[in-house]
PDB file of N, CA, C and O in Angstrom:
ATOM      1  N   UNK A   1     151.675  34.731 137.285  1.00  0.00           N
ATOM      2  CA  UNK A   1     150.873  34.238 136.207  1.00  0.00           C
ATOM      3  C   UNK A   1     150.728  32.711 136.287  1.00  0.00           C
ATOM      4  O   UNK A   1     149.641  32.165 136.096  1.00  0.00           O
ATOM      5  N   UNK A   2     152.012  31.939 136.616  1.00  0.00           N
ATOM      6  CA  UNK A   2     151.937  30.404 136.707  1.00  0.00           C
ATOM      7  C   UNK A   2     150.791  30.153 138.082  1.00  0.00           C
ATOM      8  O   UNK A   2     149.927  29.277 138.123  1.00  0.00           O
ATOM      9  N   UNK A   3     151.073  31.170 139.126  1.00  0.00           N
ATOM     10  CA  UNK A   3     150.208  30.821 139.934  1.00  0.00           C
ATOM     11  C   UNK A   3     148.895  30.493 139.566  1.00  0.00           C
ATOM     12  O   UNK A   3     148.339  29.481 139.994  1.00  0.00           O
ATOM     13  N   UNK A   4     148.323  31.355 138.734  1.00  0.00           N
ATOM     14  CA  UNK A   4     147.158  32.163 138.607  1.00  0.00           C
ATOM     15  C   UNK A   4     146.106  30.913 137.575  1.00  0.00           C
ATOM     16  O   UNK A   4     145.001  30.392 137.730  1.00  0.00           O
ATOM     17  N   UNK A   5     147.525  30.829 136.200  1.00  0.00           N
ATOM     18  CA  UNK A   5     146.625  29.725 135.611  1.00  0.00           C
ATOM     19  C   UNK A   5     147.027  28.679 135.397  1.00  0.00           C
ATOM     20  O   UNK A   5     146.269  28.106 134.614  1.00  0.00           O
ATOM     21  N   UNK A   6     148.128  27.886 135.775  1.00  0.00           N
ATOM     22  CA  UNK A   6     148.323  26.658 136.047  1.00  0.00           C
ATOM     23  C   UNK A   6     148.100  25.863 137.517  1.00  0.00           C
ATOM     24  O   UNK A   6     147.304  24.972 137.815  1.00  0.00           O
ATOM     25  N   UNK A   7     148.890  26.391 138.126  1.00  0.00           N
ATOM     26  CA  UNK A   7     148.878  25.864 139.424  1.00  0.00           C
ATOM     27  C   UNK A   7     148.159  25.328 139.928  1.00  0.00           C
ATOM     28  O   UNK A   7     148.575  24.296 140.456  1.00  0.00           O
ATOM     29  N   UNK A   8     146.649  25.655 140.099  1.00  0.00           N
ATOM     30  CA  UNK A   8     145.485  25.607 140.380  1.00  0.00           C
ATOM     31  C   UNK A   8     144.608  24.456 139.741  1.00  0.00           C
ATOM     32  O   UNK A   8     143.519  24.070 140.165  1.00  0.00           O
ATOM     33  N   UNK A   9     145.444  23.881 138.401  1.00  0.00           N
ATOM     34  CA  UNK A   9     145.273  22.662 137.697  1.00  0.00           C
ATOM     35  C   UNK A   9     146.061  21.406 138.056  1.00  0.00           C
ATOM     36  O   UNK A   9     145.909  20.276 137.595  1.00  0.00           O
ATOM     37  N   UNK A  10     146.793  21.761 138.825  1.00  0.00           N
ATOM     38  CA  UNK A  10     148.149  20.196 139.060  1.00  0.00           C
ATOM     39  C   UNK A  10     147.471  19.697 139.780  1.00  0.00           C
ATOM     40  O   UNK A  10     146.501  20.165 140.376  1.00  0.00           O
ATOM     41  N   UNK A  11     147.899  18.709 139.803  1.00  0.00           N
ATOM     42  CA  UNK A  11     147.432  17.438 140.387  1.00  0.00           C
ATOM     43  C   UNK A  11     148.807  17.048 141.448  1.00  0.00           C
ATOM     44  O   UNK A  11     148.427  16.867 142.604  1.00  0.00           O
ATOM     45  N   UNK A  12     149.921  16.933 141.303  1.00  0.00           N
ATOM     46  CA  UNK A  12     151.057  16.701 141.865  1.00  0.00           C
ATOM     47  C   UNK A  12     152.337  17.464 141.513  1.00  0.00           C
ATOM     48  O   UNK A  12     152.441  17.390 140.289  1.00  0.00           O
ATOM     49  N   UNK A  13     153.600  18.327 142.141  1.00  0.00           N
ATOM     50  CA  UNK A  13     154.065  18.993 141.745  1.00  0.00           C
ATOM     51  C   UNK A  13     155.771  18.689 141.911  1.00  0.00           C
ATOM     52  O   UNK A  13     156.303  18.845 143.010  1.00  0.00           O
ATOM     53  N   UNK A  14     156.545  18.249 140.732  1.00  0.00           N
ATOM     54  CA  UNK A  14     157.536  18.018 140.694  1.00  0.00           C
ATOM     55  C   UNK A  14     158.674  18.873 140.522  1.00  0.00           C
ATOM     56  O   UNK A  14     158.899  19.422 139.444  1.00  0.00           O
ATOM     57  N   UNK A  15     159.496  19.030 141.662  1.00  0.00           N
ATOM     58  CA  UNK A  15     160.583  20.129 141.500  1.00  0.00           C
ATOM     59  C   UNK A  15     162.288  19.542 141.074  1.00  0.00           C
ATOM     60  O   UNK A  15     162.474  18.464 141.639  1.00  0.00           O
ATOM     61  N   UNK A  16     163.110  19.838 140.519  1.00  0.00           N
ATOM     62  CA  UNK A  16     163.826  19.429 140.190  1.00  0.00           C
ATOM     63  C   UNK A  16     164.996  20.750 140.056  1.00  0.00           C
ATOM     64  O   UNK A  16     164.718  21.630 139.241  1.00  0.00           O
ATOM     65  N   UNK A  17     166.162  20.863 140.776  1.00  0.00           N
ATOM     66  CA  UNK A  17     166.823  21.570 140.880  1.00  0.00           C
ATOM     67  C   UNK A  17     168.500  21.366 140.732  1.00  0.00           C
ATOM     68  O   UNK A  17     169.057  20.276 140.852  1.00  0.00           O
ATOM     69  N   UNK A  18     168.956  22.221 140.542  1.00  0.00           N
ATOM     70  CA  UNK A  18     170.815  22.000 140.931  1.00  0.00           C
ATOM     71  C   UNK A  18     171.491  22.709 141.319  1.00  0.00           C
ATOM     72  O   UNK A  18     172.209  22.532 142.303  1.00  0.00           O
ATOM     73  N   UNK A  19     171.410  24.024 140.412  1.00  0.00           N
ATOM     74  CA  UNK A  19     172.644  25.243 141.300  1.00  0.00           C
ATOM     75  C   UNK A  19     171.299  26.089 141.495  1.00  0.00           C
ATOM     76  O   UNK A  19     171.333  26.681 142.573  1.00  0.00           O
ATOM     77  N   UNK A  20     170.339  26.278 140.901  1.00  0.00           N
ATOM     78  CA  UNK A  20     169.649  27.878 141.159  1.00  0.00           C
ATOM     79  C   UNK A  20     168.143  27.483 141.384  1.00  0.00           C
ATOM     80  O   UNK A  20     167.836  26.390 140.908  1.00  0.00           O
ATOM     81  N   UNK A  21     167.329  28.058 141.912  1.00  0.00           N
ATOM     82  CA  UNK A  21     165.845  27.965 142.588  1.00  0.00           C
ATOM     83  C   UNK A  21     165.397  28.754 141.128  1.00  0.00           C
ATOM     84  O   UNK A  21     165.197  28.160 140.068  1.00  0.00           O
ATOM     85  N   UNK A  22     165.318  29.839 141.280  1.00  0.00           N
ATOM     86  CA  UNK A  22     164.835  30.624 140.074  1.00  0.00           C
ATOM     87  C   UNK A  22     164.992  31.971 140.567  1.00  0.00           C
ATOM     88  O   UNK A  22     165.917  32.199 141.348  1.00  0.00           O
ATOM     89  N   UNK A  23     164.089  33.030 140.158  1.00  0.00           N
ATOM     90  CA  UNK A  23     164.405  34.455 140.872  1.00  0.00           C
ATOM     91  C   UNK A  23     163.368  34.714 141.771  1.00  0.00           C
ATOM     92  O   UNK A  23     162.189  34.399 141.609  1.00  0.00           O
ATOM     93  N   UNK A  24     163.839  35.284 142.698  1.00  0.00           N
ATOM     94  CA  UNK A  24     163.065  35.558 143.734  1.00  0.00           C
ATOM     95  C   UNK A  24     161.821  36.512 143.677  1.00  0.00           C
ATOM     96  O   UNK A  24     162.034  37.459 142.921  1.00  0.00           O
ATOM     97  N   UNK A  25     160.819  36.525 144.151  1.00  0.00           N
ATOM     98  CA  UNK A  25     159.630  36.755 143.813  1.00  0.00           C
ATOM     99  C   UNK A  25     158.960  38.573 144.736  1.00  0.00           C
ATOM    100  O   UNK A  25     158.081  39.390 144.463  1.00  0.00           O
ATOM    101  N   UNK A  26     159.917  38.443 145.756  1.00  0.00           N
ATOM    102  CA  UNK A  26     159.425  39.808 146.641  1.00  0.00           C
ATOM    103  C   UNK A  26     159.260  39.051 148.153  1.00  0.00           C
ATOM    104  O   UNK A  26     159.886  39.334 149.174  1.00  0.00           O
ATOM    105  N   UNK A  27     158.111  37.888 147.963  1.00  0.00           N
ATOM    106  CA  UNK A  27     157.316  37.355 148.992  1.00  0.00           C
ATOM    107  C   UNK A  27     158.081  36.154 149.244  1.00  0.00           C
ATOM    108  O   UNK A  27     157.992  35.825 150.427  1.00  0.00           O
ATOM    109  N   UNK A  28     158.955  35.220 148.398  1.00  0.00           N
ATOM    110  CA  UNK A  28     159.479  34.349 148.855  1.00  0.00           C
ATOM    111  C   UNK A  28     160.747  34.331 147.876  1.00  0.00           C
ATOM    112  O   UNK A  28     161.029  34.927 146.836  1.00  0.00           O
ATOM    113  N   UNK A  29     161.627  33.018 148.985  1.00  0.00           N
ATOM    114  CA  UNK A  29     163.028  32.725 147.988  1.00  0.00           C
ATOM    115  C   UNK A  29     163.183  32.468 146.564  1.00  0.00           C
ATOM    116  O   UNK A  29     164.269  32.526 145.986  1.00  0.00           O
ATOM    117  N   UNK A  30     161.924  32.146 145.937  1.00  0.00           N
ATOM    118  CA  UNK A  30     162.085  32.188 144.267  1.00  0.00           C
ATOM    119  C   UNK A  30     160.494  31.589 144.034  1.00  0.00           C
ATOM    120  O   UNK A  30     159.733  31.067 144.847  1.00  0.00           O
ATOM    121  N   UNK A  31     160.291  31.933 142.354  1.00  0.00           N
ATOM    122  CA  UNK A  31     158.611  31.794 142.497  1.00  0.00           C
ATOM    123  C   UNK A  31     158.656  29.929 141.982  1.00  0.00           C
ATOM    124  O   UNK A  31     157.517  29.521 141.754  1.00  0.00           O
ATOM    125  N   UNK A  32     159.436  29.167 141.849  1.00  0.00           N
ATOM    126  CA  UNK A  32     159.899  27.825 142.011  1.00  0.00           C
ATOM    127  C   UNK A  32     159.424  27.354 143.615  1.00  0.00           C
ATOM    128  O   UNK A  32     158.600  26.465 143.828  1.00  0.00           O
ATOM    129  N   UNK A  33     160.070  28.084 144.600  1.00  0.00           N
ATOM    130  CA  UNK A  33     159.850  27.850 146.132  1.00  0.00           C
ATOM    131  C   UNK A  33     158.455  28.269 146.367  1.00  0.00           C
ATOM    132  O   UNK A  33     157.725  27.578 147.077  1.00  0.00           O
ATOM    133  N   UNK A  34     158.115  29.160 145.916  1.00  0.00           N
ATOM    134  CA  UNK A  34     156.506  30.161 145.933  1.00  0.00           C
ATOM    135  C   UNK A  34     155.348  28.933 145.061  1.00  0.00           C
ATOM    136  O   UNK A  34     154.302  28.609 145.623  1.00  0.00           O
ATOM    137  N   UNK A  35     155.502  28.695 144.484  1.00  0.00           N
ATOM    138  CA  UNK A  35     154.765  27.577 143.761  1.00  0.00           C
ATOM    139  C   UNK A  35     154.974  25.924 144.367  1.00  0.00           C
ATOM    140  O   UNK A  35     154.170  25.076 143.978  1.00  0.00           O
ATOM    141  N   UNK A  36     155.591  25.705 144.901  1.00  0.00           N
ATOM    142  CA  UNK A  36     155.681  24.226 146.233  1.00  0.00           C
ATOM    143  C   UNK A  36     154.909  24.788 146.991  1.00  0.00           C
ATOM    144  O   UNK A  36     153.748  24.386 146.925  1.00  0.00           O
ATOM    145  N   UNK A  37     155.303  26.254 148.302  1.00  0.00           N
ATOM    146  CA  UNK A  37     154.301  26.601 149.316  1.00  0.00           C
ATOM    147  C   UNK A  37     152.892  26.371 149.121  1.00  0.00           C
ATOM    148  O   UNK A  37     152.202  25.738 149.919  1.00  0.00           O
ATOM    149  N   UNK A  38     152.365  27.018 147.791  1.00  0.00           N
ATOM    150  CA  UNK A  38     150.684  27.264 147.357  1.00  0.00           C
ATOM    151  C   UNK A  38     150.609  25.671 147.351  1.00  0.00           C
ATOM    152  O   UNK A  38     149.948  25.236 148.294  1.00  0.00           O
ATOM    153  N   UNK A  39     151.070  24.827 146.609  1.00  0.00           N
ATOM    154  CA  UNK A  39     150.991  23.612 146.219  1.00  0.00           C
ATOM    155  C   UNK A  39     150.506  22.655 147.091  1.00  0.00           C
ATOM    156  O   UNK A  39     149.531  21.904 147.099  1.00  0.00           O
ATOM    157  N   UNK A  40     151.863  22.979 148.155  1.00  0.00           N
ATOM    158  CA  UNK A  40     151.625  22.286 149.552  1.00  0.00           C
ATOM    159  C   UNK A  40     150.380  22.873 150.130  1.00  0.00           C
ATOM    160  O   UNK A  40     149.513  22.077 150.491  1.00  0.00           O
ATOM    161  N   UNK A  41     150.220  23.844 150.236  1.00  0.00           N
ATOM    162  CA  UNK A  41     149.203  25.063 151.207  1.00  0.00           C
ATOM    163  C   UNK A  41     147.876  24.303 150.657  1.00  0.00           C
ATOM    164  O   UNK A  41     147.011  24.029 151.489  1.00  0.00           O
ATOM    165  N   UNK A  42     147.619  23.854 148.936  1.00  0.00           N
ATOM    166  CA  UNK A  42     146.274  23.601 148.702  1.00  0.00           C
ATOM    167  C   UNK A  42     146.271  22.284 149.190  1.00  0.00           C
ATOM    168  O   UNK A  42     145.212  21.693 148.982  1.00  0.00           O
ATOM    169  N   UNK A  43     147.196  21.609 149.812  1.00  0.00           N
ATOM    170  CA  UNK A  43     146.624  19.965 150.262  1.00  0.00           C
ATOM    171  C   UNK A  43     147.328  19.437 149.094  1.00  0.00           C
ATOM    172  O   UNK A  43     146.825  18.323 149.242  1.00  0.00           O
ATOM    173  N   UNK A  44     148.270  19.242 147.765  1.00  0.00           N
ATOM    174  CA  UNK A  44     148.557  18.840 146.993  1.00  0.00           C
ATOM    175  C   UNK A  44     149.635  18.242 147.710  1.00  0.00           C
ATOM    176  O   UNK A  44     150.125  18.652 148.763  1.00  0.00           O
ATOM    177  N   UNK A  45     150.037  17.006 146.898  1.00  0.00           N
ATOM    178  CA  UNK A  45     151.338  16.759 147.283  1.00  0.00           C
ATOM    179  C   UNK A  45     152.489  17.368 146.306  1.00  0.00           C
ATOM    180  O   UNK A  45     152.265  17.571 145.113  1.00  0.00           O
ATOM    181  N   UNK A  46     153.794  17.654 146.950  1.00  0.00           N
ATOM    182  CA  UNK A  46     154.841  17.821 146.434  1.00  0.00           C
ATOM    183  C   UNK A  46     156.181  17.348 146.517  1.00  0.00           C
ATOM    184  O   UNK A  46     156.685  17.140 147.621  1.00  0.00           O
ATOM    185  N   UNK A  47     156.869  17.138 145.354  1.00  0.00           N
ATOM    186  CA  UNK A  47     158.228  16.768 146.047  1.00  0.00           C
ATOM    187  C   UNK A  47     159.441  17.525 144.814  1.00  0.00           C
ATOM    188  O   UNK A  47     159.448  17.996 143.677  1.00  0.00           O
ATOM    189  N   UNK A  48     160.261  17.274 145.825  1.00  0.00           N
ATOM    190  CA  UNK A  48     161.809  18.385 145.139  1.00  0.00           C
ATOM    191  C   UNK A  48     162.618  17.380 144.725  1.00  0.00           C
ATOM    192  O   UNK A  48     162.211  16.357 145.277  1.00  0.00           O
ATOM    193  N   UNK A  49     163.730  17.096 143.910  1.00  0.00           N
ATOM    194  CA  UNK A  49     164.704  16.185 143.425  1.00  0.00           C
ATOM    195  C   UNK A  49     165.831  17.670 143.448  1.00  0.00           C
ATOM    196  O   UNK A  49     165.294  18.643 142.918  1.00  0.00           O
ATOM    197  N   UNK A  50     166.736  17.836 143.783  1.00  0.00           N
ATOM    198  CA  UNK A  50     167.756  18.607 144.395  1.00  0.00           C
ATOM    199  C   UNK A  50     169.167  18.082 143.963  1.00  0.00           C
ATOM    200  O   UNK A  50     169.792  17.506 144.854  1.00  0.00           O
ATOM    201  N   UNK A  51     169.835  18.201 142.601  1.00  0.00           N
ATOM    202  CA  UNK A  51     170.805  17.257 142.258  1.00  0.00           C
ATOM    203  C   UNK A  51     171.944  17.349 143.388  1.00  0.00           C
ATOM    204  O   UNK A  51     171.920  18.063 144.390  1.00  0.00           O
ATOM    205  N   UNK A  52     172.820  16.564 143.034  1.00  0.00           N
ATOM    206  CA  UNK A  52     174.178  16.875 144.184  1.00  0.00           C
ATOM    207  C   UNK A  52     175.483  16.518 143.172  1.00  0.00           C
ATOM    208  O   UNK A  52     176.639  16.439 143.590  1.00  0.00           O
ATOM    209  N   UNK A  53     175.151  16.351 141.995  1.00  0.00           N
ATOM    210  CA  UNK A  53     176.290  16.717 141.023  1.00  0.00           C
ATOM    211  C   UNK A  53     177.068  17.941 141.092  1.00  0.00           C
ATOM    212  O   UNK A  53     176.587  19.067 140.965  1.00  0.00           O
ATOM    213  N   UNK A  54     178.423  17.645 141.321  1.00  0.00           N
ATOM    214  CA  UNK A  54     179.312  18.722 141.367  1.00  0.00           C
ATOM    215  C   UNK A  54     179.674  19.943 140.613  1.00  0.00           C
ATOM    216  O   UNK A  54     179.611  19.730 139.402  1.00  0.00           O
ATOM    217  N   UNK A  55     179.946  20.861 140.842  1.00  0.00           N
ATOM    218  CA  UNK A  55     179.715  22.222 139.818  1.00  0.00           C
ATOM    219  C   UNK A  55     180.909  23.330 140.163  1.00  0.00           C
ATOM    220  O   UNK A  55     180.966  24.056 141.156  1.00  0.00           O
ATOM    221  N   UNK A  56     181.591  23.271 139.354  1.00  0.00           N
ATOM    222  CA  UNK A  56     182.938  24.316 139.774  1.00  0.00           C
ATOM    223  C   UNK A  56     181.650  25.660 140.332  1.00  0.00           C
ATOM    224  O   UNK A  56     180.503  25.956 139.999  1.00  0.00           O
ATOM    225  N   UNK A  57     182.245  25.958 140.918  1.00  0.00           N
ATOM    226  CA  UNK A  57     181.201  27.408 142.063  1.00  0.00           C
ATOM    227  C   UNK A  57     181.837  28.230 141.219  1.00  0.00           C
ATOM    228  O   UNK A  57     180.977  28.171 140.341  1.00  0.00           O
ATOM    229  N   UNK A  58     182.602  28.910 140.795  1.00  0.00           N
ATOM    230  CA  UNK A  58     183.296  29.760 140.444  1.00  0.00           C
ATOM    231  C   UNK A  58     182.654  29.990 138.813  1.00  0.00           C
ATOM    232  O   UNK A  58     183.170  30.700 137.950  1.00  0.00           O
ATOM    233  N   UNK A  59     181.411  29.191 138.678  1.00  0.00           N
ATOM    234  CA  UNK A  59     180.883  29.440 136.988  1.00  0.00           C
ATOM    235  C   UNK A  59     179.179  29.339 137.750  1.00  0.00           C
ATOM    236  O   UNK A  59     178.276  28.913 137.029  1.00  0.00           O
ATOM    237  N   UNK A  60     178.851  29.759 139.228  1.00  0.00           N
ATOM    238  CA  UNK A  60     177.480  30.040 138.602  1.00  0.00           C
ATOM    239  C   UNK A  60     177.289  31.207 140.220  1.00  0.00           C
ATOM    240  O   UNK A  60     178.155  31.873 140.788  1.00  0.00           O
ATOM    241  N   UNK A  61     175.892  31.051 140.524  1.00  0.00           N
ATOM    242  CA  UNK A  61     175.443  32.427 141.188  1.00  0.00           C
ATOM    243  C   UNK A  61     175.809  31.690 142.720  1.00  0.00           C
ATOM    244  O   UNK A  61     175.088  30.835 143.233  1.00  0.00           O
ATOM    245  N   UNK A  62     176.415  31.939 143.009  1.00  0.00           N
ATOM    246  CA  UNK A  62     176.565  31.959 144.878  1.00  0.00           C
ATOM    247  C   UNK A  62     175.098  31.990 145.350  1.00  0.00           C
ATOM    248  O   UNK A  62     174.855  30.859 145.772  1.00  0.00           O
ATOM    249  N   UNK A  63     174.248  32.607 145.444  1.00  0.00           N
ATOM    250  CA  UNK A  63     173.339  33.359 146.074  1.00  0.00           C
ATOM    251  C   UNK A  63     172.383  32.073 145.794  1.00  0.00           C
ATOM    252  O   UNK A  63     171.936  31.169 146.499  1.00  0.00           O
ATOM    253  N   UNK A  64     172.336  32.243 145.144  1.00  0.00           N
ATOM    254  CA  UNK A  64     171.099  30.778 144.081  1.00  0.00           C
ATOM    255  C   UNK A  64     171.594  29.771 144.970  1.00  0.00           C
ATOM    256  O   UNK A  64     170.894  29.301 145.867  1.00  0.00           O
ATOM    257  N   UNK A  65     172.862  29.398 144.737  1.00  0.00           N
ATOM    258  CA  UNK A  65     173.182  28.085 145.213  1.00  0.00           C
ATOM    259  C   UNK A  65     172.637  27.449 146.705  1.00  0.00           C
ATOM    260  O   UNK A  65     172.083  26.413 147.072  1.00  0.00           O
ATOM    261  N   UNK A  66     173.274  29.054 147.511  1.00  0.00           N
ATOM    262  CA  UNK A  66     172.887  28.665 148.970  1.00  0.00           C
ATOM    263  C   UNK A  66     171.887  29.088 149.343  1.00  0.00           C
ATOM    264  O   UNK A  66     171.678  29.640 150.423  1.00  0.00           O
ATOM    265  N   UNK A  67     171.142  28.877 148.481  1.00  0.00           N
ATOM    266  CA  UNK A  67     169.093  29.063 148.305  1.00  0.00           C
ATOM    267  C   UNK A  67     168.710  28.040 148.863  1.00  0.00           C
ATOM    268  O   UNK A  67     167.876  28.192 149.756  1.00  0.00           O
ATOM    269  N   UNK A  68     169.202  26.567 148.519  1.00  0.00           N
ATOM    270  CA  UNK A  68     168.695  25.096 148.317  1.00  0.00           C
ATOM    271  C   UNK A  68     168.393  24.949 149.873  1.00  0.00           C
ATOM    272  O   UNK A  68     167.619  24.077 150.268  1.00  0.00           O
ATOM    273  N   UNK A  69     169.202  26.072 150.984  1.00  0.00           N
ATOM    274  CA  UNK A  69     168.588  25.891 151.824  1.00  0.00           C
ATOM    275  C   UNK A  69     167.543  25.230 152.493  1.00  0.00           C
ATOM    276  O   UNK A  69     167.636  24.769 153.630  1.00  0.00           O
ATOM    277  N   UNK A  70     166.053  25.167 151.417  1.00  0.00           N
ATOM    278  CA  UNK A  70     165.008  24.775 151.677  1.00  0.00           C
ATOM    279  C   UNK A  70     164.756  23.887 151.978  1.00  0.00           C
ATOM    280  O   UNK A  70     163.822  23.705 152.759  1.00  0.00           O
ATOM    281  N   UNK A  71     165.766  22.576 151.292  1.00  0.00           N
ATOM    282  CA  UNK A  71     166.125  21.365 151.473  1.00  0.00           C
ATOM    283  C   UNK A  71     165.203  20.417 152.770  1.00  0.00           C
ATOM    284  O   UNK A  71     164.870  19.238 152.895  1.00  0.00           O
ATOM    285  N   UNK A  72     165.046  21.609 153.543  1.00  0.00           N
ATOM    286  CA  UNK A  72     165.006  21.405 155.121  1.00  0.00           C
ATOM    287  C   UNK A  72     163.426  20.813 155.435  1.00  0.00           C
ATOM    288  O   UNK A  72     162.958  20.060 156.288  1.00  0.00           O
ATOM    289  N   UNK A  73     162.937  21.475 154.420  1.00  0.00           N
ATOM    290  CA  UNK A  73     161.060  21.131 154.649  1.00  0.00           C
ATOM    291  C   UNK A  73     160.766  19.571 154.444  1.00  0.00           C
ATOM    292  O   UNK A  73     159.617  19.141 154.548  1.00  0.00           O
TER     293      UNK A  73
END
């Protein structure tokens, strides 16, 4: 739905993250990551802010965490 009727209106797309991406979508690692791709894909610019504040692991989702993977793009 964000795809459908926002997205398509930004102008620039700011991501901001810490322990979790969001939930994963089917087609990609989360519709957070799915909404940068289109973003990027339309020629928009984008950028991620990715905190690195510390977080006892043992109070959130493993799985989420080592999502941030993406880091890499």
């Amino acid at each position: 739905m964000i795809n459908d009727r926002v997205l398509k209106d930004w102008d620039l797309l700011v991501g901001i993250f810490w322990t979790r991406l969001s939930t994963p979508t089917g087609t990609s690692a989360s519709g957070s990551v799915e909404e940068i791709e289109k973003h990027i894909a339309a020629g928009k610019p984008a950028t991620a802010y990715i905190s690195n504040t510390p977080v006892a692991l043992n109070s959130i989702d493993l799985a989420q965490y080592e999502a941030k993977k993406f880091r890499k793009w």
